[in-house]
C-alpha positions in Angstrom: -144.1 214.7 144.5 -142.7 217.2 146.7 -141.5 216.4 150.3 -143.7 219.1 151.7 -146.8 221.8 151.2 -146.1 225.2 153.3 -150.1 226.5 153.6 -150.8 229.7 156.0 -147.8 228.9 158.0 -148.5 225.1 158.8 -146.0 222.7 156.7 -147.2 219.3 155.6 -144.5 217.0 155.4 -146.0 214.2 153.0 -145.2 210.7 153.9 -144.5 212.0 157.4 -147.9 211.4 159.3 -151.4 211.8 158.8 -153.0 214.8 158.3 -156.9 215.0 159.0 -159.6 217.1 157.4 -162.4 218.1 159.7 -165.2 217.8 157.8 -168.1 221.4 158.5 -171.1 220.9 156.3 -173.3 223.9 156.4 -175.8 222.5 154.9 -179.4 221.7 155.5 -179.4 217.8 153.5 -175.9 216.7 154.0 -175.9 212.8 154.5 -174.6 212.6 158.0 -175.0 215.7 159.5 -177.0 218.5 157.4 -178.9 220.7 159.3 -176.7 220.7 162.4 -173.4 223.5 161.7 -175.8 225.7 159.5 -175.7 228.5 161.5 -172.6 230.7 161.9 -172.9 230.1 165.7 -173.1 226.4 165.5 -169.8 225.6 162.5 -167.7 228.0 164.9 -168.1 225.5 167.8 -167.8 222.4 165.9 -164.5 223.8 163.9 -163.0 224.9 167.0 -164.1 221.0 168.5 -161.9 219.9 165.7 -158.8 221.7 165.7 -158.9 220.9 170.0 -159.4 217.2 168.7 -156.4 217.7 166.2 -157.7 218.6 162.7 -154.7 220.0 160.6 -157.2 221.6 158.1 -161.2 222.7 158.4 -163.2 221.8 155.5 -166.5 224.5 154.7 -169.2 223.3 152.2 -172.6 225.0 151.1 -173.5 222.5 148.6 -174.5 219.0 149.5 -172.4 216.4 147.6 -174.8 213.3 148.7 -176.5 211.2 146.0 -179.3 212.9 144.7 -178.7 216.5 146.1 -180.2 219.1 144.4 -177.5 222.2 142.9 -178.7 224.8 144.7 -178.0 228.9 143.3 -174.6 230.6 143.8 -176.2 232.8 145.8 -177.2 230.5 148.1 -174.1 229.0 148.0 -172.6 232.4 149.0 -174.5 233.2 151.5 -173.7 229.6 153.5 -170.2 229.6 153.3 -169.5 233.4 153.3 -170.6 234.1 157.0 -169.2 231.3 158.7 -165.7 231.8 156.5 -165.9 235.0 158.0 -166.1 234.1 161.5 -164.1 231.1 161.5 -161.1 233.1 160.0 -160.8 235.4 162.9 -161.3 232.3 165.7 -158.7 229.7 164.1 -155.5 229.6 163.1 -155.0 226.3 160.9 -155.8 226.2 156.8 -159.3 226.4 155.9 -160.6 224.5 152.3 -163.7 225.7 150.5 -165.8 222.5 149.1 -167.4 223.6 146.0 -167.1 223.2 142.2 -168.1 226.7 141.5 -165.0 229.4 140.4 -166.9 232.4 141.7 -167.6 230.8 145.9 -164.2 229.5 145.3 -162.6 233.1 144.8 -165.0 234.6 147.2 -164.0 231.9 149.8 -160.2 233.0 149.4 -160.9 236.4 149.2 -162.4 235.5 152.7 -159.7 233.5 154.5 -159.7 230.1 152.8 -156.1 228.4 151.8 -157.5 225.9 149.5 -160.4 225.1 147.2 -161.5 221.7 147.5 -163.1 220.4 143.9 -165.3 217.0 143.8 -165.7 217.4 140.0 -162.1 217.6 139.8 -161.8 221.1 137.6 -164.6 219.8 135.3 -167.9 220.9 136.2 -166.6 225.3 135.8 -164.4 225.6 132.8 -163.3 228.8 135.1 -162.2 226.6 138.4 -158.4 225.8 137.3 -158.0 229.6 135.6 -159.1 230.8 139.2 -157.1 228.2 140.8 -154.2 229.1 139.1 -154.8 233.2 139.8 -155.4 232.8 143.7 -152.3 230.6 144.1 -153.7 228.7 146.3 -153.5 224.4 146.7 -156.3 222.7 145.0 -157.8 219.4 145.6 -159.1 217.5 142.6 -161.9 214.5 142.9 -162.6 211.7 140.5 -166.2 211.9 140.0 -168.9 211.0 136.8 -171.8 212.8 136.0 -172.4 214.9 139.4 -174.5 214.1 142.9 -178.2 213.5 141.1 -176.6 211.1 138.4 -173.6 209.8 139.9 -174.8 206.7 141.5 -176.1 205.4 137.7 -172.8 205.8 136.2 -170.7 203.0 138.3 -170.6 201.1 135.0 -166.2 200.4 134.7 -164.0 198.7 132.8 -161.1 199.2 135.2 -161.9 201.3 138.4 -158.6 201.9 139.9 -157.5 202.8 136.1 -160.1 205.0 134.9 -159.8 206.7 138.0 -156.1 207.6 137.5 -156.6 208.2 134.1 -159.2 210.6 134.8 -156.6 212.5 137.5 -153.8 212.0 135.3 -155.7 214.3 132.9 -156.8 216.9 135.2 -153.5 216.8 136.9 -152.1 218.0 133.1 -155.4 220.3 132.8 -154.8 222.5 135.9 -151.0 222.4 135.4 -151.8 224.1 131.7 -153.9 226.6 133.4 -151.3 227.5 135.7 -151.3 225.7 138.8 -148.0 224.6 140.6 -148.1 220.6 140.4 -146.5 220.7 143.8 -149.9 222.7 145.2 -152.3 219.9 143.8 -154.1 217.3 145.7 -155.6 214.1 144.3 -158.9 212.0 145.6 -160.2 208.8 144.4 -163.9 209.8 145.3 -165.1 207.2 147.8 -168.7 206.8 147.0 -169.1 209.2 144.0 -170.0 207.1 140.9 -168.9 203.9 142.7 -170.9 201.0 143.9 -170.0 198.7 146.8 -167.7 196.7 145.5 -165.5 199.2 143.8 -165.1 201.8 146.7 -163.5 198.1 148.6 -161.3 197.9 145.2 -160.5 201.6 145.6 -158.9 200.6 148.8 -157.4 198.0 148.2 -155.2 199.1 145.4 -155.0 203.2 146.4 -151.3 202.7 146.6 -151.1 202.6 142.4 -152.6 206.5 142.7 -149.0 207.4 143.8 -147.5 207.0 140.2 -149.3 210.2 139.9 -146.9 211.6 142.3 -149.3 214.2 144.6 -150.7 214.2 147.9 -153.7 211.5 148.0 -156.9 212.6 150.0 -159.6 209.8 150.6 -162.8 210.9 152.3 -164.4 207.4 153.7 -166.1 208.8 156.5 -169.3 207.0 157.3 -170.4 206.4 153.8 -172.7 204.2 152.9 -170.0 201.4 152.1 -169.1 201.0 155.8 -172.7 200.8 156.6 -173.3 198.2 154.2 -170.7 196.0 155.9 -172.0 196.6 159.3 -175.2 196.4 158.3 -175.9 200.2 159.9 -178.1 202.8 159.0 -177.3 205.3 161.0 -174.2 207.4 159.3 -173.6 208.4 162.9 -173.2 204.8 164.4 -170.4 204.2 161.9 -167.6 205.5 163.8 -165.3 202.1 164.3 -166.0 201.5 160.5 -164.6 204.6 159.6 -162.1 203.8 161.6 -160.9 201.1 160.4 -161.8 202.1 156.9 -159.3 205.2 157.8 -156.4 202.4 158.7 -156.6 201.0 155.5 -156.2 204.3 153.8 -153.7 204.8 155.8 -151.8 202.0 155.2 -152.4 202.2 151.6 -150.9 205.4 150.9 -153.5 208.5 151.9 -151.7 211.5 153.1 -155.1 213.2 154.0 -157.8 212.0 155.6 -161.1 213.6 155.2 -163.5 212.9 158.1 -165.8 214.2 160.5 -164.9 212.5 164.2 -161.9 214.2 164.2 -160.7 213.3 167.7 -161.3 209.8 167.3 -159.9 209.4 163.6 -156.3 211.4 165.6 -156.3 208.5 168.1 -156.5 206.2 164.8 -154.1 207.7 162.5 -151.6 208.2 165.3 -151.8 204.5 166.3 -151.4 203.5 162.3 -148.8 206.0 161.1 -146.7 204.7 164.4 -147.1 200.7 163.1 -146.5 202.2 159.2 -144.4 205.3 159.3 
């Protein structure tokens, strides 16, 4: 792995600190907040929130990644993330990542302003992501994931979780690099909570540090998921915040250069505390 990733001016020095991810859904079903940053008004304020609270990147989706979420059109898609790329462009400075699996929003998304395209399917789900990928030049982050958000949560059924997992990057890691992509501009994520059950996500943890044979940058996104609620026995995605917090040291400790969450001020205080104790 590279020392460092130079995107729109900003240089992450892996292994240095934490970076965050400040998570914008704008979305109408998203688990923890959909409905809330789906006007253009509304994911201005909450992006600028984040980068005042510390967020070293802004995260846009259109499509809801939570089990059972319905694919909605490209269109639709489009006309989410488009607008608020748009605004959010001209109002902040730091990197921008579109969240979809879809090669045409992901193109458009550059075309408007975004520095990276942000994959949960890993490359797998548009045999045109990588090919697009490769053409924009841009970083790309690819997630471990089975079957997609309707049929993910049946297909939990491993062998080896922490193995298949790497295997699966491993191979898409090779896949984008054959399409073009510079190894030193991709991203890895286990997938917290897609196609894992309880107990595995806590494996995932637990042994993260083995996803750095695979020698990129490691995202984990355990922001309120339902795995922190299960432990504190809280419904409420929203009253999960010292979960994810502590869920966050662990990453931390365990190798994650990139955390994906949406408390961003808080999860600063967190990673600034851990990377002092670690780094």
């Amino acid at each position: 792995m590279l020392s460092h990733l130079i995107i729109r001016d900003r240089c992450f020095e892996w292994g240095q600190r934490t970076y965050l991810m400040g998570i914008v859904n704008v979305t109408p079903d998203s688990f923890s907040d959909g409905g809330e940053f789906n006007t253009t008004g509304a994911a201005l304020a909450q992006a600028q929130a984040m980068v005042a609270g510390g967020a070293d990147i802004i995260d846009i989706g259109g499509q809801s990644t939570r089990p059972k979420a319905e694919q909605i059109s490209l269109t639709e898609e489009l006309d989410r993330v488009l607008p608020v790329l748009q605004v959010l462009r001209k109002e902040i400075s730091i990197p921008i990542s579109i969240d979809t699996t879809r090669a045409v929003v992901a193109k458009a998304a550059i075309d408007a302003g975004a520095d990276i395209v942000n994959d949960i399917s890993g490359g797998t789900f548009d045999p045109e992501m990588l090919p697009t990928v490769a053409s924009l030049g841009v970083p790309v982050i690819l997630m471990h994931i089975r079957g997609n958000p309707q049929t993910m949560q049946q297909l939990t059924d491993y062998q080896d979780v922490m193995g298949e997992i790497s295997n699966f990057l491993a191979n898409q890691i090779k896949a984008a690099t054959a399409a073009g992509i510079n190894e030193e501009k991709i991203i890895i994520d286990p997938g917290i909570g897609f196609a894992k059950n309880y107990e595995q996500n806590l494996e995932i943890f637990r042994r993260l540090s083995q996803l750095r044979q695979l020698n990129c940058p490691i995202l984990v996104g355990p922001s309120r998921k339902s795995f922190i609620g299960r432990i504190l026995n809280q419904p409420d995605p929203k009253a999960r915040l010292w979960g994810t917090a502590a869920a966050c040291c662990a990453a931390i400790f365990n190798g994650a250069d990139i955390l994906r969450v949406h408390d961003v001020r808080e999860m600063r205080e967190v990673s600034l505390v851990a990377d002092a104790l670690l780094r």
